[in-house]
N, C-alpha and C positions, 0 to 999 in steps of 0.2 A: 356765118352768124357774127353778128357785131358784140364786141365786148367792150366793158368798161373798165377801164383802169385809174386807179384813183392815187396808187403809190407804189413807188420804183426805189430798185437801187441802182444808181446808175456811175460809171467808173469814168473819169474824164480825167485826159495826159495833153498839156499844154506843150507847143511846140520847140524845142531844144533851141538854143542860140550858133549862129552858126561860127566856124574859127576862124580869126583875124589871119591874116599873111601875112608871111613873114617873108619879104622879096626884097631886091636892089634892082634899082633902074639899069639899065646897059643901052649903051647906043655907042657906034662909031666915035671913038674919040673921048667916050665918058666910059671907060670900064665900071667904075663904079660912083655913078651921079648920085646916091643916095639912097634909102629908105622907101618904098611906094607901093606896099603893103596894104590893100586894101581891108577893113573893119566887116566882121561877119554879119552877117545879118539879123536879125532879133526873130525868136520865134512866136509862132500867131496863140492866140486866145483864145479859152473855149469861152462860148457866150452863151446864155440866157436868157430870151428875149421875148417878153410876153408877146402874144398871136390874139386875137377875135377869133380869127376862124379854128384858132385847136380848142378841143373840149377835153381830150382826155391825154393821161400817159403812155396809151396802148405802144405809140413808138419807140419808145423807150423801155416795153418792156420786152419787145421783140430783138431790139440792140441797143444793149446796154452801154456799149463801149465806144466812148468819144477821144479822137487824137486831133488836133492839130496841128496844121503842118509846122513844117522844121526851116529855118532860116538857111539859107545857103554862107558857104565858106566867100572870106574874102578873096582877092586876087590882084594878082600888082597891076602896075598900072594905076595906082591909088581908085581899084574899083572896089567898090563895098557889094557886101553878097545882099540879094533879093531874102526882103523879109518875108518868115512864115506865113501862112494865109490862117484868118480866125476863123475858125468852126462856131456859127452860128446854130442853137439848138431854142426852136422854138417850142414854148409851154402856153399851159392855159392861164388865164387871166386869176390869180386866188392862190398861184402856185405856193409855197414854203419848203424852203430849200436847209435842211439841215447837215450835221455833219452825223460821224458814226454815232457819236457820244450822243444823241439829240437834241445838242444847241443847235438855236433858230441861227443860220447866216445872212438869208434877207426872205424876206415877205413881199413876193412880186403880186402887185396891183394895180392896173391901169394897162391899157397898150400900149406895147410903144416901151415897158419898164424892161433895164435891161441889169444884170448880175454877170460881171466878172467869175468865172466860175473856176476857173485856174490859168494862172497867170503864165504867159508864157518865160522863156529863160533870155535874157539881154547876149547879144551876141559881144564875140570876144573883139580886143582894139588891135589894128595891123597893125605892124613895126612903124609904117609912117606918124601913126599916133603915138605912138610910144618914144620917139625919138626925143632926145633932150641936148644942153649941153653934157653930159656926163655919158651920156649914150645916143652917140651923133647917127650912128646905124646898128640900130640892134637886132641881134639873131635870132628873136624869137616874136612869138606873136600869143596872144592870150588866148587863152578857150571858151568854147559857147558856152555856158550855163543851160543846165536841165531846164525843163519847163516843169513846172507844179505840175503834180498826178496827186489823186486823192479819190475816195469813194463820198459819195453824197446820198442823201434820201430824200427822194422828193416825194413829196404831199400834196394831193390838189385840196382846197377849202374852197368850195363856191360861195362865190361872193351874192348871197342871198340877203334880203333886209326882213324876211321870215321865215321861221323854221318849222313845220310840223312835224311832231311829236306824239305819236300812240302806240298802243300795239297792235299785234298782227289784224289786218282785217277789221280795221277801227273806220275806213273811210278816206287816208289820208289821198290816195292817190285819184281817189275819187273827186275830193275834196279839190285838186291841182287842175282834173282835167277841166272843172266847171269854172272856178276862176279866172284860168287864163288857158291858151293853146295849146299848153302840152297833152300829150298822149300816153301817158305811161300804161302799162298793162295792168287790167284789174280783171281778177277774179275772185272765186269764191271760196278761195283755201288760203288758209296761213301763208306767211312768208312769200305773198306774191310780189312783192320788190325786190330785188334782190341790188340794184343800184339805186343813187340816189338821180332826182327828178327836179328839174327847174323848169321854172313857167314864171312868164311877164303877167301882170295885174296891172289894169289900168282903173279906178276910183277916182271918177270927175277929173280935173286935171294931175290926178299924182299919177306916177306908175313908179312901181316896186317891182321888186323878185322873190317868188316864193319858193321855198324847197322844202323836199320832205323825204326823209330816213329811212330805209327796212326797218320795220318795227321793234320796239324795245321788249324783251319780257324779264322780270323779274330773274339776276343771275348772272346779266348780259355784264357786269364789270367784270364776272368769273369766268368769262369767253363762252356764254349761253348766248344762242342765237347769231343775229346779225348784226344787230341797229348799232352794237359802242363799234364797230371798226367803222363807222362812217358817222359816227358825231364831230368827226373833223369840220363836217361839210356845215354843220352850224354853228361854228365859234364865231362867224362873221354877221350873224342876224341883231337885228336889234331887235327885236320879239321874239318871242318861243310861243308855239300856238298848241296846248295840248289838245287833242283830237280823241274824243270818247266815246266809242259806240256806247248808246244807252238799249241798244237792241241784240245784247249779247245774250247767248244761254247758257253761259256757262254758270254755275251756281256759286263758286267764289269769288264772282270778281261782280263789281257797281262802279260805278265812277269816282265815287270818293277814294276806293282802294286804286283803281289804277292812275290816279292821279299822285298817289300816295305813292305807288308804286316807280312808277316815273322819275318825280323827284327824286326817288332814294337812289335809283340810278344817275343822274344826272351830277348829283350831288358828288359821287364815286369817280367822276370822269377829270380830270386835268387841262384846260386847255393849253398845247402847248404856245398860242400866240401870247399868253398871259389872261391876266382876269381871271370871273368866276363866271360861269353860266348863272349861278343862282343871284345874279344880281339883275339879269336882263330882264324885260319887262315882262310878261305871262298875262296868255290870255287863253280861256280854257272855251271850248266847241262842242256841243251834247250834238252828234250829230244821229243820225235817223230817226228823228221826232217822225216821218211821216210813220213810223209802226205805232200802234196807238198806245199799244204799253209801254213801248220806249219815251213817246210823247209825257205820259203820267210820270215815269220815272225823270226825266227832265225835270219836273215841273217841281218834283220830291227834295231832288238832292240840289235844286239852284240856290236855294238861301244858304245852305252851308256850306255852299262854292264860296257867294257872294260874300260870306262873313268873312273869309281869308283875303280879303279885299281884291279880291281876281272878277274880271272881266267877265260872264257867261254869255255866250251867244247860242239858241238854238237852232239847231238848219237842217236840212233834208235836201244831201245832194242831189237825193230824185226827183223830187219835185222844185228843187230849188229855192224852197223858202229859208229866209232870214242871212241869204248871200250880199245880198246888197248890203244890208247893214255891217254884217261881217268885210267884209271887203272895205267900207269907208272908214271904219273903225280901225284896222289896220293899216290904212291911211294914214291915220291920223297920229297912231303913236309913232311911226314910221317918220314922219315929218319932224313930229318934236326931236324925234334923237337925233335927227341929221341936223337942225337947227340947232342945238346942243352941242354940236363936235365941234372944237376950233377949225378956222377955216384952213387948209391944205396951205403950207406956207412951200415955194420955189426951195429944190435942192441949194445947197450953199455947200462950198468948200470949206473945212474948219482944216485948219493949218495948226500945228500945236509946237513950236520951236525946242531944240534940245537943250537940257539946261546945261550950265553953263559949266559945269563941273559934271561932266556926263564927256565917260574917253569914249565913249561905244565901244567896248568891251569890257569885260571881268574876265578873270584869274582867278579860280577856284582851283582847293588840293580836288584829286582823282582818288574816287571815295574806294574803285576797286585796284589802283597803284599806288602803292605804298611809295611816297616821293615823289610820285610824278603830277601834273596840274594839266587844269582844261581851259582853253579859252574860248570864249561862248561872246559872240558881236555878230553883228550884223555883214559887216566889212570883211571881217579876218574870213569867217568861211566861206564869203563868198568869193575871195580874194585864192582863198587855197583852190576853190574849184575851179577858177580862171588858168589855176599854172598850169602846164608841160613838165611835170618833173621829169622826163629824159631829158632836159635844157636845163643844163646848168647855169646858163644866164639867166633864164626864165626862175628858175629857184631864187639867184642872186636878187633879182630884182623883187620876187614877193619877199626875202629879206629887209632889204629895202624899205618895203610900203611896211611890213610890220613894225621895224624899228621906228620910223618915222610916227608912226602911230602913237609909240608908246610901250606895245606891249613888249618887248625887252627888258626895259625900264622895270616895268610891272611885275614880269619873272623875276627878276633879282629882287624889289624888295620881299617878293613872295615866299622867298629862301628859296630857290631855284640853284641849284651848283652845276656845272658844266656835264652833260652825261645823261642829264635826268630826262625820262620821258616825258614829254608835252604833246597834246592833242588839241589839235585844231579841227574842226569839221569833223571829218571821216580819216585825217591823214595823222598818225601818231609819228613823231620822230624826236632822236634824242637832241636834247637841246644844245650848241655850243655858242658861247658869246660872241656875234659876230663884230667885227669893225664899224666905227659910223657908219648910217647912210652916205652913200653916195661912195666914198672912199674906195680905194681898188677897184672899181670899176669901170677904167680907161687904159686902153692902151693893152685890149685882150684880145686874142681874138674873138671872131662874133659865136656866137651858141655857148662859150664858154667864160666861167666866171674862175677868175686866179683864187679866190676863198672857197669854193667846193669843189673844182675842176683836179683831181691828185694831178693828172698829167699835165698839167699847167702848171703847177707849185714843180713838180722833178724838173720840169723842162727851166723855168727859172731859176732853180738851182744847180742846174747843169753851165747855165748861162753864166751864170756870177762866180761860179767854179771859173770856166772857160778864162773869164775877163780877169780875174786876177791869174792864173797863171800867166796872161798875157803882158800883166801889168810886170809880176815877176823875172822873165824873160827881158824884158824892155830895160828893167834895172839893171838886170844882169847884164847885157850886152853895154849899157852907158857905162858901167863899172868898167868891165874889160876896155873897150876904148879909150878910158880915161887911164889905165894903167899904161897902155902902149902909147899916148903920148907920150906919159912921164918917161918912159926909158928912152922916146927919141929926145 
């Protein structure tokens, strides 16, 4: 049995970046020729991509869960790791892709339209790229970046340029199969739609699309019935066509109340692409005039339609009278509002440059550590998720790029005292003032830095020990030779 699905929650993890190398050249006679670390490779995309041929989200509600692949590691030999591969996920044309919170992200329209859906992570730089004068071969290599994961909600809205509008067993589907080719099922009981129905209409040279709702009843804002969980499907109509049996028995309802009725629903509803339903155009359908007392009752309540200054058409989808007019009529308003809409202007790049006193970061106090501060940029935590903190070169150097930046600078005039906790990204540590950029950073060995490395600092003070005893000895020994001249 074929099912419709009109909205998913669906969970998509972009491909990781892969880690840079951290290697030396070797050949016969070059122990060590240098740096050739190749750079990791960036991870793939999850994509978006409207289809023709998909109509619903039924795939996605079967598997929800989207990964894209992962960038591979670099390797020496200055080779760079094989980029992640993007997971392409085709949707239907009308789709609206929001986040948890219900903000709209993008509004997929057209074939061919495609939405970044989570970015993959930029793979880390091999030591060959990292190499400078100040670090002619360095011991370490940067890390891949996570790829965005996030949950989404998708919505399908058919893209219809009319809407009908009734309640249960008003005609509507009926109304669809006569206009144009669709098939939906009609019977003689309430709530016989239970999805929504599209059909092409062709009107001398125009053609439209028509769609039409599970019926609305009186309540339907308060989660009565079915029709508000699929008024999604008409926020994109430019008409609204209300559809009213005039051959009803039931004793409280005539056309003017359920048109009343309607509205008052409509009116309750939100649409999330923006706007108001109650601005779009209305046009109202007495349909099964062939019953002869629905015919009189037509005939009753049209002037007090017509006073509301709304459209009336009468029709009999069984016999098919007053279609043709109906159909050219909807033509016509249909044309004016597409005539009406600016014309689709070519996507454009908009570039927005940083100002000019913008450090891309801030220094805020840590509202739950007393003395301690957060820095919040773009750079710094993506810079902390680059490092290897087992490399203490690797550490040294995002030193380095921080100080260089600024934020150092920025902790001290923050009141920042040596000791105090700072938080970057996900990484808290306690702050101490390091040495300029660039400084102590020669003449180490590789993976380690002489300002965080302790066994680097002992062993240098071991050294400078060593060499003045050295120095001391050496004087001593000239001292004594210079006495045993003097006595020869």
């Amino acid at each position: 049995m074929s099912r419709f699905v009109d909205r998913v929650v669906i969970h998509v993890a972009a491909g990781s970046g892969g880690n840079g190398c951290a290697s030396v050249h070797r050949e016969k006679f070059k122990p060590l020729g240098g740096p050739d670390g190749g750079n990791g490779g960036s991870g793939g995309d999850v994509v978006l991509v409207v289809d023709g041929n998909v109509h619903t989200l039924l795939d996605f509600h079967f598997r929800p869960h989207a990964t894209a692949g992962n960038g591979k590691q670099g390797q020496g030999g200055n080779r760079d790791g094989a980029l992640g591969e993007d997971l392409v996920l085709r949707v239907p044309d009308g789709t609206v892709v929001l986040d948890q919170r219900g903000e709209v992200l993008a509004d997929l329209v057209g074939p061919g339209t495609r939405f970044v859906a989570a970015q993959g992570g930029r793979g880390g730089l091999g030591n060959a790229a990292l190499a400078s004068k100040a670090r002619r071969a360095p011991g370490f290599a940067l890390l891949g970046e996570p790829g965005d994961a996030r949950d989404l909600v998708l919505e399908l809205r058919s893209v219809a340029d009319a809407g009908l509008l009734g309640f249960p067993s008003a005609g509507k589907s009926s109304l669809i199969s006569v206009l144009s080719q669709a098939r939906p099922k009609i019977a003689d009981y309430p709530f016989t739609t239970l999805v929504p129905n599209l059909g092409v209409v062709t009107a001398g040279d125009a053609v439209y699309t028509i769609a039409d709702v599970p019926g609305l009843i009186p309540g339907a804002s308060d989660g009565k019935g079915l029709g508000l969980d699929f008024l999604r499907h008409i926020e994109r109509c430019s008409v609204l066509v209300h559809v009213v049996d005039c051959a009803t028995y039931e004793p409280d309802r005539d056309p003017v109340s359920d048109i009343d009725a309607l509205e008052a629903e409509l009116a309750r509803y939100t649409p999330a692409l923006g706007g108001d339903l109650a601005d779009r155009p209305r046009v109202v359908v007495l349909n099964k005039i062939d019953v002869p007392e629905a015919r009189e009752l037509a005939e009753l309540v049209r002037p007090d339609i017509e006073a509301r200054g709304l459209p009336v058409f009468e029709i009999s989808t069984a016999t098919r009278e007053g279609l043709r007019e109906l159909s050219f009529a909807l033509a016509e308003v249909i044309e004016a509002d597409r005539a009406a809409k600016p014309p689709v202007e070519p996507s454009r790049v908009v570039l927005r440059p940083t100002a000019v006193d913008d450090a891309g970061f801030t220094v805020e106090a840590d509202p739950e550590d007393e003395g301690g501060f957060i820095v919040r940029g773009e750079r710094p935590e993506r810079w902390i998720r680059q490092t290897d903190f087992n490399n203490t070169e690797a550490v040294g150097y995002l030193g380095d790029r921080l100080a260089r930046l600024g934020v150092e600078d920025a902790l001290a005039k923050a009141g920042a005292v040596p000791g105090c906790p700072v938080t970057v990204g996900d990484v808290t540590f306690d702050w101490e003032p390091s040495t300029p950029a660039g400084i102590a950073t020669v003449m180490h060995g590789r993976g380690s830095d002489p300002r965080l490395d302790t066994h680097e600092r002992i062993g240098a003070a071991e050294r400078k020990a060593a060499k003045q005893a050295r120095r001391t000895h050496q004087d001593y020994t000239d001292y004594s030779h210079a006495d045993e001249d003097d006595d020869l």
